[in-house]
Every structure is written in structure tokens, then in C-alpha cells.
N, C-alpha and C positions, 0 to 999 in steps of 0.2 A: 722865041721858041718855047719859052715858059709859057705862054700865051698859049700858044697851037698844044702843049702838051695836056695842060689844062681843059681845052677844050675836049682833046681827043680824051682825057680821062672823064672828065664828064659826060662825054657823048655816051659811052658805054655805058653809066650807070642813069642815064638818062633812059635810053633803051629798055634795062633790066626792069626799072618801073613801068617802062611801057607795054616792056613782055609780060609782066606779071597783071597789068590792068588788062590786057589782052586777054591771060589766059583766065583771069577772074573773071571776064563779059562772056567768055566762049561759054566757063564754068557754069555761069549763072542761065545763057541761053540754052545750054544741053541741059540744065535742071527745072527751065521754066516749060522745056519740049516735053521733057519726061513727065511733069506734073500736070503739062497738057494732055497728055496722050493718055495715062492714069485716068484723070477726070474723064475726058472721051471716052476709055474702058469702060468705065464705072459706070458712065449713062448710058451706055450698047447693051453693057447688060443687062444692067437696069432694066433698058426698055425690053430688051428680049426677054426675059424673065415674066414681064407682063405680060407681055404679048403669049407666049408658053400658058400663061396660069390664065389668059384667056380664051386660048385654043383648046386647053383641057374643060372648062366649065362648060364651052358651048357641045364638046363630045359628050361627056358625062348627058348633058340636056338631051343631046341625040339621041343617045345611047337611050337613057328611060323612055323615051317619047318613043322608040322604037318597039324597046320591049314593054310596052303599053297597048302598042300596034298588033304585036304578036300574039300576045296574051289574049287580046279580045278577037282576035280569030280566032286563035285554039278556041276557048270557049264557045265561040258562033260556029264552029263545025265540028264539036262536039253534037250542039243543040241541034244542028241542024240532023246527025246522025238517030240521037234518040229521037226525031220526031220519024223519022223513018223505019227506023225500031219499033214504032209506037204501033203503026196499023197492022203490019202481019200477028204482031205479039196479040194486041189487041180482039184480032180477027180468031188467034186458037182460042184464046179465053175465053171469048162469047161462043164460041163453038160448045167446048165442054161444059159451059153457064148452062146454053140451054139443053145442053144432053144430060144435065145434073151432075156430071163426072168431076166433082172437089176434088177429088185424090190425084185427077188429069191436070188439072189448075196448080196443086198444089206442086209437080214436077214439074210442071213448066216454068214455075217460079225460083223452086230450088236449084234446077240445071242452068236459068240464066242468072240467078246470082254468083254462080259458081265461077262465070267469066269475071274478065280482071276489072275490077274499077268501079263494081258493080255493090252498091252495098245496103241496098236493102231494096225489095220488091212485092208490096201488097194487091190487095183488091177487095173491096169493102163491095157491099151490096145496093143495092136502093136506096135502104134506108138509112147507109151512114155505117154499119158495122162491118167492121173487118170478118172479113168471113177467110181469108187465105195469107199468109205472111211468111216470108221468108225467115222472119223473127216471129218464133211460135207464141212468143208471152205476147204480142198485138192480138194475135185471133181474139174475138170474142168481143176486144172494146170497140170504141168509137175512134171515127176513121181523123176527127180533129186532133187525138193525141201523136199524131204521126204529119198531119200539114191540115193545109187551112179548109175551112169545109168550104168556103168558096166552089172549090174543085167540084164539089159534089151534086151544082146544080148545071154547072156548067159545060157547055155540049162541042166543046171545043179542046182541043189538046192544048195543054199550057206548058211550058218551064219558067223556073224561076230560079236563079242563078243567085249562090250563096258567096259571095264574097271571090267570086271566079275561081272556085273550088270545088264548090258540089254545084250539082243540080238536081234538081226536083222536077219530075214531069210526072203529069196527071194527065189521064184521058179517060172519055168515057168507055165504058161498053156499052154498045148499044144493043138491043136486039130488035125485032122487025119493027114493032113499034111501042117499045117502052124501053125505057134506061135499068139495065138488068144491075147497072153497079161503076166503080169508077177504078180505072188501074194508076198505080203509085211505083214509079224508079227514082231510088234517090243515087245519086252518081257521081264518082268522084275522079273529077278532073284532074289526069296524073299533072306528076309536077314539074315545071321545066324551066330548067336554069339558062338564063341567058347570061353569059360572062366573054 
């Protein structure tokens, strides 16, 4: 019976180490889950995190390449409006050129400066001098201190486009058959936020 008691008393503390090795493997498996699951977290995010900060760099790309798209419209239908601008405007001016009416010339300059966006508007003669200006201290000089004399042989309406902000167009006057002088808008392209 000493025998059987001994073993029953050992049984039980045999067990107690086997409960506690037990509950040390479970401990050690719920801590090895946890530091798995942790790691997995940390790479999901990880990865999502990149994946986020790559989704935004190719937007931002969009985004400018967009308003890059925009911008050079506005500017190409502005340009395309002053060239439309260009022949009636063009058409009073050589009217009152050849009726000799400067002071007619010189209202029809004033009143279209006076619109918005509008910031300066000359007309030199044949030979290069500003005979008319919306900016009174031009009259008298040379039509180079205001754009290129380029403008001044050529029989074609031009713009040229300042950094998609202003523009400059130049057209001639013509009259039946001689170049009476050449017209000058410089024009500023309102400005538009794209956000």
C-alpha cells in the first residue's frame, strides 16, 4: 500500500509538471501566434503604406499633367479669341488710318483697353513709329521698345505667348495696297487655380 500510495502521490506531482509544461507550450504558442500576427501586421502595413505613397505620387503626376492639359487650352482659346479680335479691330483702325481720324484710333484703343485682361494696346505706322497707344509715353517712339520689329514686315497676324501668361499679338493694317502700319495687344491671361 506504501507502494500504491507513493505512486498515487507522485502521480499527482508528476501531472503538476506536466500542467505547467503544458501551460508553458500553450504560453509559448499564444506568444509565438501573437509575434506572428504582429510581424504579418507590420508587413500589411508596411506594404499598404507603400502601396498609399504610390497611389498618391502617380495622382499628384495626373493631377499636373492635367493641369498642364488645361492650362495650354486656356491659352490656345484665348489665342485663338484675339486672333478673332484681330480682323474687325483691325478693320476700324484701317478705316480711320485711311480717313486720317487719330483721335478715332485713338478711342478705339482706350475703350478696348478699358475691358478686363486687356493691358496695353498700340499701332505704329509704316515706318516703325508708334503713332497711337493706350500708354501715352509710347506715342512718338519706335515700335521695337514695346515687341519685336519682326512684327513690322510681316503680313500675317502673329501671337506669342509669355510664359502662359500674357500674350502679345500683332497684326498688320493693311490698306488697298500698302501697309498703312501694324496693331499691338498685349493680354493677360487671367489666372486659374487648379486644386
Amino acid at each position: 500500500m506504501d507502494q500504491l500510495n507513493e505512486e498515487y502521490r507522485g502521480t499527482p506531482q508528476t501531472s503538476g509538471s506536466q500542467k505547467e509544461s503544458k501551460q508553458s507550450a500553450t504560453k509559448k504558442k499564444y506568444l509565438i501566434t501573437i509575434g506572428v500576427a504582429l510581424i504579418l501586421l507590420l508587413i500589411i502595413w508596411t506594404w499598404k503604406s507603400i502601396e498609399i505613397s504610390q497611389v498618391r505620387k502617380t495622382a499628384q503626376k495626373e493631377k499636373q499633367s492635367l493641369t498642364q492639359q488645361a492650362t495650354a487650352k486656356i491659352v490656345a482659346t484665348h489665342k485663338e479669341h484675339l486672333i478673332l479680335l484681330a480682323k474687325p479691330f483691325v478693320w476700324a483702325v484701317r478705316t480711320e488710318l485711311m480717313a486720317g481720324n487719330r483721335n478715332q484710333v485713338n478711342l478705339y484703343l482706350n475703350d478696348m483697353v478699358k475691358e478686363r485682361n486687356f493691358q496695353l494696346i498700340a499701332v505704329a505706322d509704316n515706318k516703325g513709329t508708334i503713332i497711337s497707344s493706350t500708354n501715352k509715353k509710347d506715342e512718338g517712339k519706335a515700335f521695337s521698345t514695346i515687341a519685336g520689329t519682326a512684327s513690322l514686315s510681316s503680313n500675317n497676324t502673329s501671337i506669342e505667348d509669355q510664359n502662359d501668361s500674357i500674350l502679345v499679338m500683332t497684326s498688320p493694317v493693311m490698306g488697298f495696297n500698302t501697309r498703312l502700319g501694324t496693331l499691338l495687344i498685349k493680354y493677360t491671361i487671367p489666372s486659374t487655380r487648379f486644386e
